[in-house]
DOKEKOL-959279 format. One line per 3 residues: number of its first residue (from 1); for each residue x, y, z of C-alpha. Coordinates in nm, 3 decimals, decimal comma, always signed. Layout:
BEGIN
NUM = X:Y:Z ~ ...
***
This chain:
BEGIN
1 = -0,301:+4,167:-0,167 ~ +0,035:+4,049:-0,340 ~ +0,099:+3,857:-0,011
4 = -0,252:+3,622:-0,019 ~ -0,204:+3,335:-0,176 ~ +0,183:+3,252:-0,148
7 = +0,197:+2,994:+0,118 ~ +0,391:+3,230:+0,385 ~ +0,213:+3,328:+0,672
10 = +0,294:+3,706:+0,628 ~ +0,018:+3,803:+0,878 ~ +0,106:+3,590:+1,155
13 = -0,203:+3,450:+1,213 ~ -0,223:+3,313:+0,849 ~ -0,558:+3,514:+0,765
16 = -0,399:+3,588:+0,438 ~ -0,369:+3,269:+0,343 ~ -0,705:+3,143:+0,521
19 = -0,907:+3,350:+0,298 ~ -0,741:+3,171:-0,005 ~ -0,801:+2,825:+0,035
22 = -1,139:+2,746:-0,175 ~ -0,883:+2,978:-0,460 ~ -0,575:+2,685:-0,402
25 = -0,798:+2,407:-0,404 ~ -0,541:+2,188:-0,197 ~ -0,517:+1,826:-0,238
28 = -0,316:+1,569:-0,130 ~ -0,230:+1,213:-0,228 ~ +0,037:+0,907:-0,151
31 = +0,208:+0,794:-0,449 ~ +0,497:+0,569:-0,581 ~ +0,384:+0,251:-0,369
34 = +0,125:-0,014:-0,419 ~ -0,008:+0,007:-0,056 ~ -0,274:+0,259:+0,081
37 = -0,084:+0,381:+0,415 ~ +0,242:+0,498:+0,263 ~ +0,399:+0,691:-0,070
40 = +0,561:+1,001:-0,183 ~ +0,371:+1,284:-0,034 ~ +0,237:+1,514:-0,369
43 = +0,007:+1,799:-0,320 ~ -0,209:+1,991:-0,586 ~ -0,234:+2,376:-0,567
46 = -0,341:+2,596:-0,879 ~ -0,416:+2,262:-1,057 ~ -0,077:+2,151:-1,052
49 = +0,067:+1,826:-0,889 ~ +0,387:+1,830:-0,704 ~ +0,598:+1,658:-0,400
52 = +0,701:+1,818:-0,092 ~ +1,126:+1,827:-0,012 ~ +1,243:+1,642:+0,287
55 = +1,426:+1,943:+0,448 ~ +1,334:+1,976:+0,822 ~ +1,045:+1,683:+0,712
58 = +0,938:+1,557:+1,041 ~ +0,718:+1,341:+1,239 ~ +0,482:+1,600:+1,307
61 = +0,441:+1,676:+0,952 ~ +0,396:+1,307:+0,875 ~ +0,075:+1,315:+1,155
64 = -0,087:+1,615:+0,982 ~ -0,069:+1,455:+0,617 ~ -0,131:+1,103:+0,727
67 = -0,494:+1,227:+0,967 ~ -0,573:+1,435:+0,662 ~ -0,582:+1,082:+0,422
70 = -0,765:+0,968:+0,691 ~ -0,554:+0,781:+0,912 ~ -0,648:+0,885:+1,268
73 = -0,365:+0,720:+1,428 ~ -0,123:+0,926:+1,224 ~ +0,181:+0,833:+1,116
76 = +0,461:+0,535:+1,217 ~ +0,751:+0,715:+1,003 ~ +0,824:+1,005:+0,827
79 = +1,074:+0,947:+0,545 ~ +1,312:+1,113:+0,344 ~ +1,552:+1,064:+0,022
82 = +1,275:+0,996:-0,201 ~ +1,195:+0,627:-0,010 ~ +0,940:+0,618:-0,269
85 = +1,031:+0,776:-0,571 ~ +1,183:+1,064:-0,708 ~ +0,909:+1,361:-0,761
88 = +0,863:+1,690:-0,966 ~ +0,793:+1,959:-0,978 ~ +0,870:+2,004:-0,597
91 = +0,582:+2,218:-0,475 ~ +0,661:+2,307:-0,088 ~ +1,014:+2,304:+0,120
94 = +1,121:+2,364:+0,488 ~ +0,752:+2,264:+0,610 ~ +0,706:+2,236:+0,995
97 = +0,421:+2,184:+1,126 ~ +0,328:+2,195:+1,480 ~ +0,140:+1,859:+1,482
100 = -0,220:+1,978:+1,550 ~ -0,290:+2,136:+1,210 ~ -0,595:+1,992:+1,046
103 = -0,437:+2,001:+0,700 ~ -0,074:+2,056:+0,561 ~ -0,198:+2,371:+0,425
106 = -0,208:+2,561:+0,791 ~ +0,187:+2,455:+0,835 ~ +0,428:+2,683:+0,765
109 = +0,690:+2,651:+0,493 ~ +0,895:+2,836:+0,247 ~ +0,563:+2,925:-0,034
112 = +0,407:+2,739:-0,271 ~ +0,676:+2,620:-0,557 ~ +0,954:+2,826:-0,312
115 = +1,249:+2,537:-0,263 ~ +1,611:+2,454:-0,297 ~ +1,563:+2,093:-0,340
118 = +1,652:+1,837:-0,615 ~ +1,361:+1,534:-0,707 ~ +1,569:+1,308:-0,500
121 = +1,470:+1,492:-0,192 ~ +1,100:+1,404:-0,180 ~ +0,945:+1,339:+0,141
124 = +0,706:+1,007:+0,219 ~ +0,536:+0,903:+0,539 ~ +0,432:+0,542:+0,634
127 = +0,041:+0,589:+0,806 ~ -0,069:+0,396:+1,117 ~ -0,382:+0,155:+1,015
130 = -0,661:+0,079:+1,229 ~ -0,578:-0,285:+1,359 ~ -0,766:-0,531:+1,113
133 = -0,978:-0,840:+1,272 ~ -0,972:-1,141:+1,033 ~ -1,217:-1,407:+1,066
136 = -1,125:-1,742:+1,158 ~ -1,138:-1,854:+0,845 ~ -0,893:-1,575:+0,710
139 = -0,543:-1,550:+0,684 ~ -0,399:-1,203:+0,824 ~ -0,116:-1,042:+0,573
142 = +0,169:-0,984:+0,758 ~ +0,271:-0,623:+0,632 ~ -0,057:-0,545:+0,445
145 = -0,338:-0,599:+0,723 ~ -0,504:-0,745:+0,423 ~ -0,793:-1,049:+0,527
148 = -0,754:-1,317:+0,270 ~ -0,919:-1,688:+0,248 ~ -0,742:-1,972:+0,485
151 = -0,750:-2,190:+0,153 ~ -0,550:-1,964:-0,061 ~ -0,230:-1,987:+0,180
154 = +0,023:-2,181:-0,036 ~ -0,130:-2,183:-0,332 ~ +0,174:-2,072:-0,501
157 = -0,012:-1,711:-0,571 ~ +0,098:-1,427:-0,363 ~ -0,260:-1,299:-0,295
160 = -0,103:-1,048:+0,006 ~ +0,109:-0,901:-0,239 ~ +0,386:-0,951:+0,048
163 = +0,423:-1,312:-0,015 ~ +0,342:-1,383:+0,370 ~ +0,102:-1,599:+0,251
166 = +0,364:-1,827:+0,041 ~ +0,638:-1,785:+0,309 ~ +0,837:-2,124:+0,248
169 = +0,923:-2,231:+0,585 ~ +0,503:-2,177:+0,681 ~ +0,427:-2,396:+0,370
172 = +0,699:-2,633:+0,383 ~ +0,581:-2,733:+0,807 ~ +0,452:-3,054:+0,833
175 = +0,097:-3,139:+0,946 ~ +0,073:-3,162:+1,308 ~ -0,188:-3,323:+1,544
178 = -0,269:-3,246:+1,932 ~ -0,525:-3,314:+2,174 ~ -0,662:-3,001:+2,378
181 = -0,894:-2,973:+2,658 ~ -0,910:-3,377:+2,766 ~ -0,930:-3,454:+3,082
184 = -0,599:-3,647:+2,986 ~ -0,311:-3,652:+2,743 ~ -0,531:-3,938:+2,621
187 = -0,810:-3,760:+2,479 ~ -0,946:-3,454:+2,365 ~ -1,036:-3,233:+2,077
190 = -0,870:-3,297:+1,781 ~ -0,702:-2,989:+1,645 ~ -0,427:-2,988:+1,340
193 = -0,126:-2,742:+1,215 ~ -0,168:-2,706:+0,875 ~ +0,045:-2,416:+0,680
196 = +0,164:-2,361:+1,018 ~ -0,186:-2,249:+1,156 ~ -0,366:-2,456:+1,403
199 = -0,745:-2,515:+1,368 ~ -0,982:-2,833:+1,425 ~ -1,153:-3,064:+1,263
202 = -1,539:-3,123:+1,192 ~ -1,738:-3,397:+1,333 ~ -1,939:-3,482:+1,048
205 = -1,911:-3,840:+0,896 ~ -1,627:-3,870:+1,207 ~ -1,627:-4,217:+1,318
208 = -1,390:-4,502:+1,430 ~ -1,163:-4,512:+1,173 ~ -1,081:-4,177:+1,160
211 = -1,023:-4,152:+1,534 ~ -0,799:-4,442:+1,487 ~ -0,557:-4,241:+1,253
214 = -0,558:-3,968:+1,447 ~ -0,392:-4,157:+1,756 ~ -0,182:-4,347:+1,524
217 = -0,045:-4,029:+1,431 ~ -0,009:-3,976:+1,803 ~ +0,161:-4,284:+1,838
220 = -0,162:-4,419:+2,002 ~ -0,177:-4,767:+1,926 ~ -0,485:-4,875:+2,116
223 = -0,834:-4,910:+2,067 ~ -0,962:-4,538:+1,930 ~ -1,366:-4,379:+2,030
226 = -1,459:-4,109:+1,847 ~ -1,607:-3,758:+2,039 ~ -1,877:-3,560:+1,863
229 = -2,074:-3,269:+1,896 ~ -1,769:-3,084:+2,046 ~ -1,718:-3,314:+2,325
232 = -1,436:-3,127:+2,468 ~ -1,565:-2,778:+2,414 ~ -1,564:-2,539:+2,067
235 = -1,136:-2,468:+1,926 ~ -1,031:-2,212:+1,752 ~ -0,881:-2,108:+1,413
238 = -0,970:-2,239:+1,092 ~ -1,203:-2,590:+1,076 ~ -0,928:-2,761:+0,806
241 = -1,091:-3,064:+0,781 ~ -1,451:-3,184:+0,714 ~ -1,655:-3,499:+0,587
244 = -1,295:-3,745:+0,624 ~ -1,331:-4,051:+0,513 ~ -1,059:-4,286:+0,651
247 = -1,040:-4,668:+0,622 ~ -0,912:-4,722:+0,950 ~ -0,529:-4,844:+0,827
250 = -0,384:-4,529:+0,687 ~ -0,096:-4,362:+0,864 ~ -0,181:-3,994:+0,861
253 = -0,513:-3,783:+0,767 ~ -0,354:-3,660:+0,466 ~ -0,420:-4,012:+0,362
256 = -0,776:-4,030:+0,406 ~ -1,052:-3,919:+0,155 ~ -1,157:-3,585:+0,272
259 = -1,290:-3,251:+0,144 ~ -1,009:-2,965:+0,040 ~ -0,849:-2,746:+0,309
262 = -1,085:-2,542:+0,474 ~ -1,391:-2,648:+0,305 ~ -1,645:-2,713:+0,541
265 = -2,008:-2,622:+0,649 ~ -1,981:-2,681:+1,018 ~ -1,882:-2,454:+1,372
268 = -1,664:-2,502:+1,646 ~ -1,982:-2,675:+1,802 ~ -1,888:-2,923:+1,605
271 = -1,523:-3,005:+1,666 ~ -1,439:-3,372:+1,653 ~ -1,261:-3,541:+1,954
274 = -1,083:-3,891:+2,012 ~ -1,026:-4,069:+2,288 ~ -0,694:-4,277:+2,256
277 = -0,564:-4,583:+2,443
***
């Protein structure tokens, strides 16, 4: 019995240690970073919090601990030298895991609190997250995954907590315009390039004077008809622009009385088109 409960598979099949586990009541957590998929790997055994050295620390460990936080695409690095932190006390050493174990418990290592490691060799892993869908009328985080509102990119507030939302050369772009999906370079649905983002804009209060602008800005000089009710089929992307309210002599949209950003209560059915001369 002196053998059960020390972390070392003295039996080969680990049945000594099998029999244990409701005694250990293993845990596991990330620490040391302010994102959910990666951190200093710490384990609790006997009550106790601890980190795991780095020695032999491999991908196949980082799969077992990151499907055990449930991540079921595993891991996309396993890292070493205390990436995130030093930790104490250090808890397990020389773990090697096969890859398939169902928690980092089954793996083999060196027994619980058994090491030759200083803090500065704690192990971290980076988990795989399940590919995030944003809505159209989100903004995807570039390192984060995180879904945030179209209207709070360039606010000056990092809402990602990556700052991809308040990158300086997206902010800093100037506002675009294109036609798409006329049956000429003449015409089509109006979409914009805001924050470096392309979306469309609604049809409601859209009239002559707005479709005028827009084909100024094209360097359209003509005589300007507006297209409603999605006249050139539904865009994509955010709807940036709704209820504008141009005079007819202004040089660009951002000119024209309008509501914010990305304030709107329309759909794509709605997408305003011009037809240009």
């Amino acid at each position: 019995l002196r053998f059960a409960l020390d972390g070392l598979d003295d039996c080969g099949d680990r049945s000594d240690e099998i029999v244990c586990q409701s005694q250990l009541d293993f845990q596991i957590r990330l620490a040391g970073s302010n994102k959910t998929n990666e951190g200093r790997v710490e384990v609790k055994v006997f009550g106790q919090w601890g980190a795991i050295c780095d020695d032999h620390f491999s991908a196949n460990d980082a799969n077992v601990i990151c499907r055990q936080l449930g991540f079921p695409l595993g891991a996309s690095q396993a890292l070493s030298h205390s990436t995130f932190g030093p930790g104490s006390p250090i808890l397990m050493d020389d773990v090697m895991c096969r890859g398939n174990e169902t928690s980092l418990a089954d793996c083999p290592f060196a027994g619980w609190g058994v090491h030759n490691c200083a803090p500065e060799e704690t192990a971290g892993v980076r988990c795989i997250l399940a590919e995030t869908t944003c809505t159209e009328n989100q903004f995807k985080c570039e390192t984060t995954d995180a879904c945030i509102a179209i209207d709070f990119l360039c606010d000056t507030v990092d809402d990602c907590g990556d700052h991809s939302d308040e990158n300086r050369t997206r902010c800093a772009s100037e506002l675009l315009v294109r036609l798409a999906d006329g049956p000429d370079s003449l015409s089509g649905r109006v979409e914009l390039r805001q924050n470096g983002i392309w979306g469309t804009v609604c049809d409601d209060d859209f009239g002559p004077e707005e479709a005028t602008v827009i084909c100024r800005m094209l360097n359209l000089n003509g005589p300007a008809q507006p297209a409603k009710s999605g006249s050139f089929g539904p865009g994509k992307g955010p709807i940036w622009l709704d209820e504008l309210g141009c005079s007819g002599t202004e040089n660009t949209l951002m000119e024209c009385a309008r509501l914010p950003w990305a304030k709107h209560n329309c759909r794509h059915t709605e997408d305003a088109g011009v037809r240009c001369s």
